[in-house]
MIBAKOL-459947 format. One record per atom (N, C-alpha, C): residue in one letter; x, y, z. Coordinates in steps of 0.1 Angstrom, whole numbers, padded with zeros to 4 digits, always signed. Example, Ala and Ser with C-alpha at 12.3 -4.5 7.8 and 13.67 -1.06 7.14 Angstrom:
2
a+0132-0057+0078 a+0123-0045+0078 a+0132-0033+0078 s+0128-0022+0071 s+0137-0011+0071 s+0129+0000+0079 
//
This chain:
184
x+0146+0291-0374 x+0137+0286-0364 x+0136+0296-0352 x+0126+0298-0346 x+0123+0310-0339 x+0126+0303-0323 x+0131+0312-0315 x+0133+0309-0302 x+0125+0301-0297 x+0122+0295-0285 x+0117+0288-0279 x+0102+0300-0268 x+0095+0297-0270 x+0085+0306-0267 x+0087+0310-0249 x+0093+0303-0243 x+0089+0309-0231 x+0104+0325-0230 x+0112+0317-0241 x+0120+0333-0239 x+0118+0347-0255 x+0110+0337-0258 x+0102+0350-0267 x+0094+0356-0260 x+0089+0347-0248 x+0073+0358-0243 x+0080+0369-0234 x+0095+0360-0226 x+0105+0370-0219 x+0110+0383-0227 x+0118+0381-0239 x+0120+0388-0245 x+0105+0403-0251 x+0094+0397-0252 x+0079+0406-0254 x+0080+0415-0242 x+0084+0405-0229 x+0076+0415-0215 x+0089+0424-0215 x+0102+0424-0220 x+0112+0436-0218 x+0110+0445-0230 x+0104+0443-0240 x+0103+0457-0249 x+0092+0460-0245 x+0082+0454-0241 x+0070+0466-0233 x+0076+0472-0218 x+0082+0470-0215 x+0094+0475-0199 x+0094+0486-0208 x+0096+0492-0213 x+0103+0509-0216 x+0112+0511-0219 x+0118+0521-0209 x+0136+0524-0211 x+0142+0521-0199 x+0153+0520-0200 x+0164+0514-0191 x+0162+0520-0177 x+0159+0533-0178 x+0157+0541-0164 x+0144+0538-0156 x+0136+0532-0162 x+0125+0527-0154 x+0123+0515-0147 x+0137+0505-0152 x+0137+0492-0149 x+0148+0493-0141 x+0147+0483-0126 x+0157+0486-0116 x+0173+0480-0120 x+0171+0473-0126 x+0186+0464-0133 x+0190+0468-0145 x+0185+0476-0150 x+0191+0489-0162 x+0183+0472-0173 x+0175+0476-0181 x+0171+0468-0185 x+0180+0466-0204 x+0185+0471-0207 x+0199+0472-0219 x+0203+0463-0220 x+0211+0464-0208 x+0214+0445-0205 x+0207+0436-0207 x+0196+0434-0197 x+0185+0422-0203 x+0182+0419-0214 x+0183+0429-0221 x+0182+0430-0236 x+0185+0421-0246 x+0199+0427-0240 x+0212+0421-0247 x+0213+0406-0244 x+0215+0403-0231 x+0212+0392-0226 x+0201+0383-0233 x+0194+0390-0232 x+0184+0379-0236 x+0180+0372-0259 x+0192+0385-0262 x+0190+0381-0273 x+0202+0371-0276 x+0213+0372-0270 x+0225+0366-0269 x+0220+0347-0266 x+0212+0347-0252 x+0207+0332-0250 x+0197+0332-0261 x+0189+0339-0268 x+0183+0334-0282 x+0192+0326-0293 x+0202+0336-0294 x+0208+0333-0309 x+0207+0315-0310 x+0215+0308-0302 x+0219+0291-0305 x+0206+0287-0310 x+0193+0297-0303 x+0180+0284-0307 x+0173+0285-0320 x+0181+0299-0329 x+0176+0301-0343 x+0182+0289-0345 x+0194+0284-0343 x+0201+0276-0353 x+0203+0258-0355 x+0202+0259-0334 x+0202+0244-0330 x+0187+0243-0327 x+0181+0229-0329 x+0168+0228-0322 x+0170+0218-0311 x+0163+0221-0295 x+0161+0209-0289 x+0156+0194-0292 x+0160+0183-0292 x+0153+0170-0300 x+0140+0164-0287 x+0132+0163-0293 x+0119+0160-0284 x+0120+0145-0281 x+0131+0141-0274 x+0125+0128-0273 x+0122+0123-0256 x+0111+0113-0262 x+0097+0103-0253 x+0105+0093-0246 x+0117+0097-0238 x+0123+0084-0233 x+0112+0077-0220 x+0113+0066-0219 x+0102+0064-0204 x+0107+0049-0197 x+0113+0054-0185 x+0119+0041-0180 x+0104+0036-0168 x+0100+0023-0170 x+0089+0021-0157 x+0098+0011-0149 x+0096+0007-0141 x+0096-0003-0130 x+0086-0018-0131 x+0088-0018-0148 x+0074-0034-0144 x+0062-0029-0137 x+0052-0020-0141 x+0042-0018-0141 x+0031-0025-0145 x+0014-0025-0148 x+0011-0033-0151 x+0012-0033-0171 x+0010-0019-0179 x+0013-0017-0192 x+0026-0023-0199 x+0036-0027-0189 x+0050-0031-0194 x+0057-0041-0187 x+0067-0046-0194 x+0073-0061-0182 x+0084-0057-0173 x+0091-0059-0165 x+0101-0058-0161 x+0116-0055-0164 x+0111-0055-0179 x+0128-0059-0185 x+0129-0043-0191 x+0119-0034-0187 x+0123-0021-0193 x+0133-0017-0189 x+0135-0019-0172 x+0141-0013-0168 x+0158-0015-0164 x+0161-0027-0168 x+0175-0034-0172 x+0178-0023-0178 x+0179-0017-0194 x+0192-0012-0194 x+0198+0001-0182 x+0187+0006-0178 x+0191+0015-0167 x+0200+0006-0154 x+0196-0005-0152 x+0207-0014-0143 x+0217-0012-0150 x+0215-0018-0160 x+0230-0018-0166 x+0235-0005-0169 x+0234+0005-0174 x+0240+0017-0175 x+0247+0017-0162 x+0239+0017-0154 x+0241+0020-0135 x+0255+0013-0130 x+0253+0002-0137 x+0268-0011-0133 x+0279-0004-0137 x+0276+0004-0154 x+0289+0007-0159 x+0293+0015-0153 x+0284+0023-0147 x+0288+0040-0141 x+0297+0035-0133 x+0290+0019-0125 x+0295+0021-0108 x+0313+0021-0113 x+0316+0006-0124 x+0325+0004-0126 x+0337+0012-0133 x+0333+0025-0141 x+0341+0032-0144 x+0343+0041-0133 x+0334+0047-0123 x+0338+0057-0115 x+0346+0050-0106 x+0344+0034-0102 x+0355+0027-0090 x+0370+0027-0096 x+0372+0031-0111 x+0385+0029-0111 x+0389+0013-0119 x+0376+0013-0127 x+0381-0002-0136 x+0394-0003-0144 x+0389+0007-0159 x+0403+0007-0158 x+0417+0013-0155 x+0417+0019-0145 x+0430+0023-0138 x+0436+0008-0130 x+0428-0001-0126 x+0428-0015-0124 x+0435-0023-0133 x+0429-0021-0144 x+0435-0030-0152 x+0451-0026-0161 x+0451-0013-0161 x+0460-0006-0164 x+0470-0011-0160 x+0470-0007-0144 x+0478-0003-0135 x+0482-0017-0128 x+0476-0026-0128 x+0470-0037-0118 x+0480-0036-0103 x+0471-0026-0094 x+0475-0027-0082 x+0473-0037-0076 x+0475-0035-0066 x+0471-0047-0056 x+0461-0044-0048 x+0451-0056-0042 x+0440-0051-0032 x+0441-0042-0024 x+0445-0041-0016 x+0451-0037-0002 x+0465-0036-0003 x+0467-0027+0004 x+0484-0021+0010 x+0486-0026+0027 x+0503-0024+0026 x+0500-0028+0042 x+0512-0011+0044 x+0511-0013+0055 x+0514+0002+0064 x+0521-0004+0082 x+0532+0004+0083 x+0540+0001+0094 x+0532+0010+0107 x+0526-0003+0118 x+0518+0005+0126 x+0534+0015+0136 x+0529+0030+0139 x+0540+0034+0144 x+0537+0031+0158 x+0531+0024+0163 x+0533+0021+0180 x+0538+0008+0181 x+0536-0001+0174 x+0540-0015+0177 x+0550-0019+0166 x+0551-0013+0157 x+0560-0011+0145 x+0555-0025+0137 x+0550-0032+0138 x+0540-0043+0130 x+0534-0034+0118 x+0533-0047+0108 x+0527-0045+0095 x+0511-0044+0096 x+0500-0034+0088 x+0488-0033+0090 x+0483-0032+0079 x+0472-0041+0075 x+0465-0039+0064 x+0461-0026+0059 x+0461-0021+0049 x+0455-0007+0047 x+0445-0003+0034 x+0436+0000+0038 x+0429+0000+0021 x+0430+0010+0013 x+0433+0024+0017 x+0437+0033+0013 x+0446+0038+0010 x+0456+0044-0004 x+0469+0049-0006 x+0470+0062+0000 x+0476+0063+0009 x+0476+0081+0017 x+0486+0083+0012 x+0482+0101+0008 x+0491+0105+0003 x+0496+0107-0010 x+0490+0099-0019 x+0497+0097-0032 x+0475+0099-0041 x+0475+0108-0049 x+0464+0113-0050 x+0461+0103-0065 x+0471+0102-0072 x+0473+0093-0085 x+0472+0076-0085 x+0472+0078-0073 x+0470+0059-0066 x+0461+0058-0063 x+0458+0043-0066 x+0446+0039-0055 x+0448+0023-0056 x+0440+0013-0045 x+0445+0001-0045 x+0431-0005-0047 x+0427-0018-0052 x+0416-0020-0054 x+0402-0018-0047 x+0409-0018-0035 x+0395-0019-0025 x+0389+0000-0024 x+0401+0007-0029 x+0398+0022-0025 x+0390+0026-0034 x+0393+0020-0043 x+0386+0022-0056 x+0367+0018-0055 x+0370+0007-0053 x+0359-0002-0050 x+0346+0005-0043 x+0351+0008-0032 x+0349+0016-0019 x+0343+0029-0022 x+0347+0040-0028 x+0349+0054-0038 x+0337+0053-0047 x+0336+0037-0053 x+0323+0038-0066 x+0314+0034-0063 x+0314+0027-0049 x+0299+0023-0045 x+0291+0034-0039 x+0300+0046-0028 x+0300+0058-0025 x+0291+0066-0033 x+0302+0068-0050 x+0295+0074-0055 x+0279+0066-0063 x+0282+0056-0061 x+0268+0053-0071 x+0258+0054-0060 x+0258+0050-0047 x+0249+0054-0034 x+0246+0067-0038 x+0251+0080-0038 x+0246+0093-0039 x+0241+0096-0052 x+0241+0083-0066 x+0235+0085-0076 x+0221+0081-0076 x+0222+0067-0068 x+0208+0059-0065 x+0201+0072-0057 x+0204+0078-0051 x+0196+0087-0043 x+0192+0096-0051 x+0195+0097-0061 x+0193+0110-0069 x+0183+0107-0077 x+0180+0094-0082 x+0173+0084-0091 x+0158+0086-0082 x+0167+0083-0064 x+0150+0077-0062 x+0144+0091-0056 x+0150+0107-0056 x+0147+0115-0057 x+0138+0119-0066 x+0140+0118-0079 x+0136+0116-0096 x+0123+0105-0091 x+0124+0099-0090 x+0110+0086-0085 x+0101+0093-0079 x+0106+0099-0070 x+0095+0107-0061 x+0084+0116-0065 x+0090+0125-0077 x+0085+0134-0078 x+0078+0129-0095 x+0074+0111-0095 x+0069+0111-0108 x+0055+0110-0104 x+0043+0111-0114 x+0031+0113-0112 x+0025+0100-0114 x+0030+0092-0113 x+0029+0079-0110 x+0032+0070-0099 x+0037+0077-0090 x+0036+0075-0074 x+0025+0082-0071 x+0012+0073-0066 x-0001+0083-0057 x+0000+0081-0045 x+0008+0067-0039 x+0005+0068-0025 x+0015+0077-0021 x+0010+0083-0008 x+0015+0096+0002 x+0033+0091+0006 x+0027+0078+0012 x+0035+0067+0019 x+0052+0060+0009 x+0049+0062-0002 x+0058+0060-0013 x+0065+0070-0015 x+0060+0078-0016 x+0065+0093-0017 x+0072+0095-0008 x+0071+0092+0004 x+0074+0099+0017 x+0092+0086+0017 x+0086+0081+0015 x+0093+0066+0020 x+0108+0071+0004 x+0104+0074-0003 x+0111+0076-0016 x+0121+0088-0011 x+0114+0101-0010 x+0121+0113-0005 x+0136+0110+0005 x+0125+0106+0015 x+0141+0105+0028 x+0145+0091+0025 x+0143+0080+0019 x+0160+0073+0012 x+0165+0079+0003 x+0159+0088-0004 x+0171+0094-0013 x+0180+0103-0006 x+0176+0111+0003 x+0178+0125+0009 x+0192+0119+0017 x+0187+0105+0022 x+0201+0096+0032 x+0209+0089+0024 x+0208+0084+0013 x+0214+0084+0006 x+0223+0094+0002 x+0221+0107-0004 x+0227+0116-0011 x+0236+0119+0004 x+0231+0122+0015 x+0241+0127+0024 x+0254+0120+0033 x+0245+0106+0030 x+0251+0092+0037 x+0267+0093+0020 x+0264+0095+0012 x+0274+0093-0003 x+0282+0111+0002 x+0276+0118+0003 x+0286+0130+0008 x+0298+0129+0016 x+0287+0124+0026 x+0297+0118+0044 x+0307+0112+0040 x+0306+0097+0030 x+0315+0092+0029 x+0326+0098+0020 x+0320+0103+0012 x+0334+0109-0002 x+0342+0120+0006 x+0338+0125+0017 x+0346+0138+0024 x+0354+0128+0032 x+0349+0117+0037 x+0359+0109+0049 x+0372+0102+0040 x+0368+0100+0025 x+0376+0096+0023 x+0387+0105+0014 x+0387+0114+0013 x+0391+0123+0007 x+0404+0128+0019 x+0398+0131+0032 x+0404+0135+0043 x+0420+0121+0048 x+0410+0108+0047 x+0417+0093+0043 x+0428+0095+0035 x+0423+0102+0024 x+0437+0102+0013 x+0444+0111+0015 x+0443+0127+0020 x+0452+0140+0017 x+0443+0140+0034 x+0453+0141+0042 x+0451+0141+0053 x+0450+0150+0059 x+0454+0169+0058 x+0456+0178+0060 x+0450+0188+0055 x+0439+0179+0043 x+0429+0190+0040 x+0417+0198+0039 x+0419+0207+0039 x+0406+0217+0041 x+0404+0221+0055 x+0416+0220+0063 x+0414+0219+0078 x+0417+0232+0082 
//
């Protein structure tokens, strides 16, 4: 099976390049390079498939778009730490000796201990990450050719953009939460 044509046409424009000395990046290499990313595509082929998730449009019902919820749930719930939960079965919350009043304080976070976590940290961590996934999704939305209004588009871009940075903010705060002294 012959390469994939946009690096055959790559491969054409370097044997008409000349010789190495006329090309600024010693063109040998490119060469080489570029037959080396050929090889896999003699042997594997890319599979062409037509996946198409809509939103209940008017061509389709609503229920297309369920399994992608559902995929979404499992993500949320394996990334929160399901089963490390069930494994492990921590407890919700931790409590913690406040050092000024010496009193007991609820804590949601295990500091310190990178291999722990208590339900809510977990919890907390996967919603985090599925927020900066949703953002990523409705990034992907934006840029489908089936959004025409301006307003959609616009409205799609910066929730995803606050999204993705709002899921950053938090996964660094909590990271700093758990290992207290890092990266500082």
């Amino acid at each position: 099976m012959p390469p994939p044509k946009a690096l055959q046409k790559q491969l054409q424009e370097q044997k008409k390049g000349g010789d190495a000395a006329e090309q600024p990046h010693g063109g040998g290499a490119l060469r080489g390079l570029g037959s080396v990313l050929c090889a896999p595509f003699g042997v594997l082929r890319c599979p062409n498939m037509k996946l198409r998730i809509s939103l209940g449009t008017s061509d389709s019902s609503g229920l297309s778009f369920s399994p992608f919820l559902l995929l979404f749930a499992l993500y949320f719930l394996i990334i929160s730490g399901a089963v490390y939960v069930v494994i492990n079965q921590p407890p919700s919350m931790g409590t913690d000796r406040d050092p000024k009043t010496g009193g007991l304080r609820h804590v949601a976070f295990m500091g310190g201990r990178i291999n722990g976590q208590y339900i809510m940290e977990g919890l907390s961590a996967g919603l985090a990450m599925a927020l900066g996934g949703a953002g990523f999704v409705m990034l992907d939305r934006a840029n489908d050719k089936h959004v025409t209004i301006v307003n959609n588009r616009m409205m799609l871009t910066i929730s995803g953009m606050i999204s993705i940075l709002s899921s950053l903010g938090l996964c660094q705060l909590f990271v700093r939460i758990k290992i207290p002294n890092y990266l500082l």
